[in-house]
Each structure stands twice: as C-alpha cells, then as structure tokens.
KOLFITOR-470653 format. One record per residue (C-alpha): residue number from 1; residue in one letter; chain; x negated, y, z negated. Coordinates in Angstrom, 1 decimal, decimal comma, padded with zeros to 4 digits, m for minus. Example, Ala and Ser with C-alpha at 12.3 -4.5 7.8 and 13.67 -1.06 7.14 Angstrom:
SITE/num/residu/chaine/X/Y/Z
SITE/1/A/A/m012,3/m004,5/m007,8
SITE/2/S/A/m013,7/m001,1/m007,1
//
This chain:
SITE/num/residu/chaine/X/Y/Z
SITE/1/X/A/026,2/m022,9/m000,7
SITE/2/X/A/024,4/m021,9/002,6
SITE/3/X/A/020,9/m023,4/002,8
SITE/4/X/A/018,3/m021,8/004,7
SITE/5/X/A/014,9/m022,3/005,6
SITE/6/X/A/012,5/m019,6/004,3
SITE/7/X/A/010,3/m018,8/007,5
SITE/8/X/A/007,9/m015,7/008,8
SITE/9/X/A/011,7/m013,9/009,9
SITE/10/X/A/013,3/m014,1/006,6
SITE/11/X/A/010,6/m012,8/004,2
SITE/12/X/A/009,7/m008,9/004,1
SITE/13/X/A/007,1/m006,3/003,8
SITE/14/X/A/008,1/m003,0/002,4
SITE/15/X/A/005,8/m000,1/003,6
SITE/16/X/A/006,3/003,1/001,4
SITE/17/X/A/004,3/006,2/003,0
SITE/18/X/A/004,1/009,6/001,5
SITE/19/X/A/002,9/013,3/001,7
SITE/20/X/A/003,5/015,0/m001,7
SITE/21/X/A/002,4/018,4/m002,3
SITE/22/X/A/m000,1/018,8/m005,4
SITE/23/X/A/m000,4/022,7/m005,5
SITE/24/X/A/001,2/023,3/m009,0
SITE/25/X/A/000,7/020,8/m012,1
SITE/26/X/A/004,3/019,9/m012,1
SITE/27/X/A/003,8/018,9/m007,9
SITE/28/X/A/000,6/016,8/m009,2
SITE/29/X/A/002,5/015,2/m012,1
SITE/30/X/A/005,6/014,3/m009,9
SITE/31/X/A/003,0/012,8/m007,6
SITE/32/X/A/001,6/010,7/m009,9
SITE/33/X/A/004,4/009,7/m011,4
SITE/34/X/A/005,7/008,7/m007,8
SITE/35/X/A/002,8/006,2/m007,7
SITE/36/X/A/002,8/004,9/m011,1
SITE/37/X/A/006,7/004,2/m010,5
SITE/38/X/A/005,8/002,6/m007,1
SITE/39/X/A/003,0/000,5/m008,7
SITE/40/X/A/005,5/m000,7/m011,9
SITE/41/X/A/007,8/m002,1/m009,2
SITE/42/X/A/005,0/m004,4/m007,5
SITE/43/X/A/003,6/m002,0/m005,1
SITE/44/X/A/m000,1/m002,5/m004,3
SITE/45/X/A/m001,8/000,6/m002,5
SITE/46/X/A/m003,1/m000,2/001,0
SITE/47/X/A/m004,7/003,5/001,7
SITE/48/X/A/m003,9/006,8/m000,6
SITE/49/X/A/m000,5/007,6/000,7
SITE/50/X/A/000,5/004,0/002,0
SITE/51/X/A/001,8/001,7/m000,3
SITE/52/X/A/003,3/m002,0/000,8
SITE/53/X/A/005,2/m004,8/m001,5
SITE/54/X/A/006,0/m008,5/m000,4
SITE/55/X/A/009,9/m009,5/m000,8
SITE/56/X/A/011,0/m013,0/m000,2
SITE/57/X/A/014,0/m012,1/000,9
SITE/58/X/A/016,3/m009,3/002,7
SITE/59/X/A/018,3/m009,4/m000,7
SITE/60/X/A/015,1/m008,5/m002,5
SITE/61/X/A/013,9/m005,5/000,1
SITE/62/X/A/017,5/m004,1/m000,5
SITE/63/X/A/016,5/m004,0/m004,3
SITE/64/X/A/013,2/m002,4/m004,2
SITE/65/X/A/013,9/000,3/m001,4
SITE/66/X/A/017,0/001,5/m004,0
SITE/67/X/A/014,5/001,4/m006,3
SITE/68/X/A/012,1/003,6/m004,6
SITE/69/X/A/014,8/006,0/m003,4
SITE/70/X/A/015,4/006,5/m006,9
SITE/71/X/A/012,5/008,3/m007,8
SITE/72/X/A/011,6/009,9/m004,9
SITE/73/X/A/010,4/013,7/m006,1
SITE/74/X/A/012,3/016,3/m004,7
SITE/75/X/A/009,5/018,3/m003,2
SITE/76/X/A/007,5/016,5/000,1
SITE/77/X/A/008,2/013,8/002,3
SITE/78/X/A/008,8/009,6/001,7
SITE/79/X/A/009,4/007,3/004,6
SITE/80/X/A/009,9/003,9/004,3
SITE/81/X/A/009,5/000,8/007,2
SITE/82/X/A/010,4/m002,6/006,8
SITE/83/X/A/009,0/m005,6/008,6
SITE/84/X/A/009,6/m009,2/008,7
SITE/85/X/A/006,5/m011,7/007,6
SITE/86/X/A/005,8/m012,4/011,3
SITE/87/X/A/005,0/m009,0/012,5
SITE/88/X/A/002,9/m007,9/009,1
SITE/89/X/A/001,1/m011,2/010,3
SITE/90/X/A/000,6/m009,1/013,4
SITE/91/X/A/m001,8/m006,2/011,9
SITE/92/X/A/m005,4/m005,7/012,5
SITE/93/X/A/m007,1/m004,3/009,8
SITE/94/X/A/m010,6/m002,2/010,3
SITE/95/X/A/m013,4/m001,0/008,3
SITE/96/X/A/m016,3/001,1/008,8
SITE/97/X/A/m019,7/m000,2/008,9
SITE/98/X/A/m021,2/000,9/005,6
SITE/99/X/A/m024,8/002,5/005,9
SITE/100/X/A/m027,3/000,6/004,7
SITE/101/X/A/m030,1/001,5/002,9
SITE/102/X/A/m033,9/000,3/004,3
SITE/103/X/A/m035,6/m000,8/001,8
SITE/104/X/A/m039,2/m000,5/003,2
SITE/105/X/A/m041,6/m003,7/002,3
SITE/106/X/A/m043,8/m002,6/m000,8
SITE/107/X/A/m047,3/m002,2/000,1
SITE/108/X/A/m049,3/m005,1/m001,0
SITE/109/X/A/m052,6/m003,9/m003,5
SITE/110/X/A/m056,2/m005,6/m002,8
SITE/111/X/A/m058,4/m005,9/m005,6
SITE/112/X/A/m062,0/m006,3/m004,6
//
C-alpha cells in the first residue's frame, strides 16, 4: 500500500458552469433538474450558473465529473474546470458595497 501525504496538490475543487436555455417549460424543468442533481451530489452554488464541490482526492474528482456528465441536459452548454486546493486557495472573492440606508436622528420634542 502506497502512503501519501494529503497536501494543497492532491485535494480538488470541482467548478461546474452552465448556460441552460429556459424558453419552453420542458428547457426550465431540465434546468432545474440540472441543479437539483448537481446539489444531491454535494454541489454548493457559488453564483447562479457556477457551481463548485470539494474532493479529497483525484479518485473522488473522477467520480463526481462522471457523475455530472451524466445528467447533463441535452439542450445548452456545461463546462467543467478542475483545480488543485492550492490554486482555489488562490481566488479573491468581491462584493459590492450594499447601500445603506440614513437613518436621520429623530427630532427631539421640548415641552415648556
């Protein structure tokens, strides 16, 4: 039995993106079905189209990506990336500053 060391190289991110068309019902049930099947095998969404799923190992990535190739819908497009722990570790994330409301200081009442 080969022992290895489990390091940032050996462990895997799975990034499933997608543009499915949603013009008929039967395009926006496929398309939902597509993410409930992607969700059911660990996926967590990172934006609408953009799904990504940790594997601790190459022998685990193989697994999923037959999985998602599987129920790929035949209409629209699927691509799939994979990238070692050490480059996901890599990725700058950015969100928008979120307006905030001014909440104006009440005006204070004098009684005489």
């Amino acid at each position: 039995m080969t022992e290895y060391r489990l390091n940032a190289y050996h462990i895997m991110w799975l990034f499933v993106f997608f543009d499915l068309p949603t013009l008929s019902k039967q395009d926006k049930k496929n398309s939902a079905l597509f993410r409930k099947n992607l969700e059911k095998d660990g996926f967590s969404m990172m934006q609408y189209s953009v799904y990504v799923r940790h594997c601790a190992s190459h022998e685990s990535l193989v697994v999923h990506q037959k999985r998602v190739k599987s129920f790929i819908p035949l209409k629209g497009m699927v691509s799939i990336l994979c990238v070692t722990d050490k480059q996901y570790g890599d990725i700058y994330n950015f969100w928008g500053k979120m307006k905030k409301r001014i909440i104006s200081e009440p005006q204070q009442l004098e009684i005489f």
